[in-house]
N, C-alpha and C positions, 0 to 999 in steps of 0.2 A: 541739336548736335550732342552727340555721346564721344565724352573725350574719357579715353581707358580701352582695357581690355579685362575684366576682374569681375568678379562676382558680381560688385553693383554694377559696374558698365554693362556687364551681362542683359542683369535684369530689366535693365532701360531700355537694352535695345531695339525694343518695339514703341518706344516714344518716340513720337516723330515730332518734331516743331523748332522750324529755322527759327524761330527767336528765343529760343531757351539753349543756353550751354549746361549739361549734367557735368560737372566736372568730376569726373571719378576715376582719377589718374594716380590719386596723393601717395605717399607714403601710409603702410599700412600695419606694417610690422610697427608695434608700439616698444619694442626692447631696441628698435634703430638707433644707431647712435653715428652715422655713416653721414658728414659732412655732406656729400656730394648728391647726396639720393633727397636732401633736404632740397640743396642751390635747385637740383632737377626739378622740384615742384613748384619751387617757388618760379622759374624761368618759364616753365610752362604757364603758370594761372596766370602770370604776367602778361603772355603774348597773348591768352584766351580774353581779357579783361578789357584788354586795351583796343580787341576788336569788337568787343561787344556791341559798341553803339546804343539802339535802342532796347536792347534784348536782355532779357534776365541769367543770372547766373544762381547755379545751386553746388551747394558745397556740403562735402560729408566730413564732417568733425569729428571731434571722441565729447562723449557725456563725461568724462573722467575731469572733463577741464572743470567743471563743477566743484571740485575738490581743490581747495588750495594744494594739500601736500602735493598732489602731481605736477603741480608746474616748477618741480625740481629736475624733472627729465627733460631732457633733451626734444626725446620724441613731443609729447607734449607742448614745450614750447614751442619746438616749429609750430604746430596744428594752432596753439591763441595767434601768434604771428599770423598768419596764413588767415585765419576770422580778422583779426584786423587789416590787412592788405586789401581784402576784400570792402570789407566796411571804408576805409577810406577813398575808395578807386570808386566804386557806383554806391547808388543808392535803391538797385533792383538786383535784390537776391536773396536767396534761402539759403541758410545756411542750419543743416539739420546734423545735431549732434547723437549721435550714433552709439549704444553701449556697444555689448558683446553679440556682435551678428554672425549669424547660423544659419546656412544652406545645406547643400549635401553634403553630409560628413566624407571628411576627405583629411589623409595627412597633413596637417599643418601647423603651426606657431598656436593658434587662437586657443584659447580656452576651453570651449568645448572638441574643437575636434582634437586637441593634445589626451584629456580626460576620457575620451569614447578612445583613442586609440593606446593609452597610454593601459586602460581598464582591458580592453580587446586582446591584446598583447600581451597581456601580464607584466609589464615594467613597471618598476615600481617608479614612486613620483613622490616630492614633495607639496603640504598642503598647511596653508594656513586654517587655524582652525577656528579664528572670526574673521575670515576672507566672504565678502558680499558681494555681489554683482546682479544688473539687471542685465534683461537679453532682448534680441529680437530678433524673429526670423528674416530671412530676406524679402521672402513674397509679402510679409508684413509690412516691412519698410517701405517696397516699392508702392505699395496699393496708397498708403499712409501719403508718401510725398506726390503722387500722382492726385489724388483727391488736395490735398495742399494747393496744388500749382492751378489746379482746377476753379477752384473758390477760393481762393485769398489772391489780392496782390500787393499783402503786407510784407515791406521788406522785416526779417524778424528772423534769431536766432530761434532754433526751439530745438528742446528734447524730447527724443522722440524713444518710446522704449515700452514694452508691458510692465505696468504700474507696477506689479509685484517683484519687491529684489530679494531673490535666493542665497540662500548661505549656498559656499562654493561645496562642502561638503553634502548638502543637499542634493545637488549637482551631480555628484559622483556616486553617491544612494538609488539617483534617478537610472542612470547608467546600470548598475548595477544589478537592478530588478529587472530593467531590457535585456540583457545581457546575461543571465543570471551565471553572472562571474564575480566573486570577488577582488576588490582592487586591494594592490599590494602600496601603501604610501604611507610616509613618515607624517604625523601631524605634528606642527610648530605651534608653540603660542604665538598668536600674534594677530595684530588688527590689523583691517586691508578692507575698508570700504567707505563709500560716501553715499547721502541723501540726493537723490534727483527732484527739482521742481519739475512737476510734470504737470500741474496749471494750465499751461497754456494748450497743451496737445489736450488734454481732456476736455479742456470747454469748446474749441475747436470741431472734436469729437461729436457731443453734445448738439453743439449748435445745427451743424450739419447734417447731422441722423447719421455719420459716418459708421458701419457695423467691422467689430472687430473682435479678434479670438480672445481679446486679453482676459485674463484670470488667473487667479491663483495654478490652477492649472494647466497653465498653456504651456511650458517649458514638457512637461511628460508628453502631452497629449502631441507636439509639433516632435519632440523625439522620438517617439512611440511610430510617427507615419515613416521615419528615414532609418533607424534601426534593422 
C-alpha cells in the first residue's frame, strides 16, 4: 500500500505488496513550521501503524538528522519524533533517511529545483559559500529501497544518498554550464553541512552486487539527462 500522492508516492506506485505500507505522506517542506501539518502526519502514521499487524512499514526521513545543529528546527524535530513513534509502535520497518531528492525539475522550495530556476530566471539568490549537501535522484532511491525490501528483513535506520557530498556552490557551477547562463547571487560566509555515515548502504551495496550510478559525477551526468 502507497500512502501519499508526491514524488515518492509517485515512484512507488508500481509496488504492489499488501503487507508493506510505503508511508510517504510526511511533511516535506523542511522550512515548515506549521503546527497542524506536523498533528496531520503524526495522526496519519498513527492510524497506518496501528493497522499494520503483520506487515512492514517504510518511512522517508531527512539525512540532516545526522547533524546535531538541525534538531533545532522544528521541521526536523517533528521527522526524529516520527523515527521514534515508529521504532517504538513495531519492530518491522525501514526507515530510510533521504538527503536532497531530485526528479523532474519543477518550481519548488528544494534546493536544486529553487537553483535550476532561480539560475533559469535570472533572480538573484542568496548562497552560503561552505554550504554542503549530498543528493539523490528519485529513480535512485526508489531502485535503492525496492532492492532493500527485496533482501533484508532488518528492521534498521539507514542513509541512503551518492557517497559524494558537493559544495552547494558546486551545484550552481553545474547549472550553469547546462544552462550556460550565469547566476546572479550574493555569497555569505558561512558553514552549513554535515558528514553522512554511509557504511551501511555501501556494504549492503556490496554484498548484494546492487549496481548504481554513484560517483563523483552523478549529480552532472543525472542533471545533464532533465536539463
Amino acid at each position: 500500500m502507497i500512502v501519499g500522492s508526491g514524488q515518492i508516492a509517485t515512484a512507488f506506485k508500481s509496488y504492489d505488496d499488501d503487507n508493506l505500507i510505503i508511508f510517504a505522506s510526511g511533511v516535506s517542506d523542511s522550512n515548515c513550521t506549521d503546527p497542524t501539518q506536523f498533528v496531520r502526519e503524526k495522526k496519519l502514521l498513527l492510524k497506518y501503524i496501528q493497522n499494520l499487524q503483520d506487515g512492514r512499514i517504510v518511512y522517508f526521513s531527512s539525512s540532516a538528522l545526522s547533524f546535531p545543529s538541525y534538531s533545532n528546527s522544528r521541521y526536523y524535530q517533528h521527522k526524529k519524533h516520527m523515527e521514534e513513534l515508529i521504532i517504538q509502535s513495531t519492530n518491522n520497518y525501514c526507515i530510510f533517511r533521504v538527503p536532497q531528492l531530485f526528479g523532474s525539475l519543477k518550481e519548488h522550495k528544494t534546493l536544486i529545483n529553487f537553483l535550476y530556476y532561480s539560475i533559469l530566471n535570472e533572480r538573484q539568490f542568496r548562497l552560503y559559500d561552505e554550504a554542503y549537501r549530498y543528493v539523490i535522484e528519485i529513480n535512485d532511491l526508489t531502485n535503492l529501497v525496492c532492492d532493500f525490501l527485496k533482501y533484508s528483513s532488518t528492521p534498521i535506520i539507514l542513509n541512503v544518498a551518492n557517497p559524494y557530498r558537493y559544495k552547494v556552490l558546486d551545484i550552481v557551477y553545474i547549472f550553469e554550464k547546462l544552462l550556460n547562463k550565469k547566476a546572479n547571487y550574493e555569497l555569505i560566509e558561512k558553514n552549513d553541512g554535515y558528514e553522512l555515515d554511509l557504511s551501511d548502504m555501501k556494504s549492503f551495496i556490496e554484498e548484494f552486487g546492487i549496481k548504481t550510478d554513484f560517483c563523483e559525477d552523478y549529480l552532472y551526468q543525472k542533471l545533464k539527462a532533465k536539463v
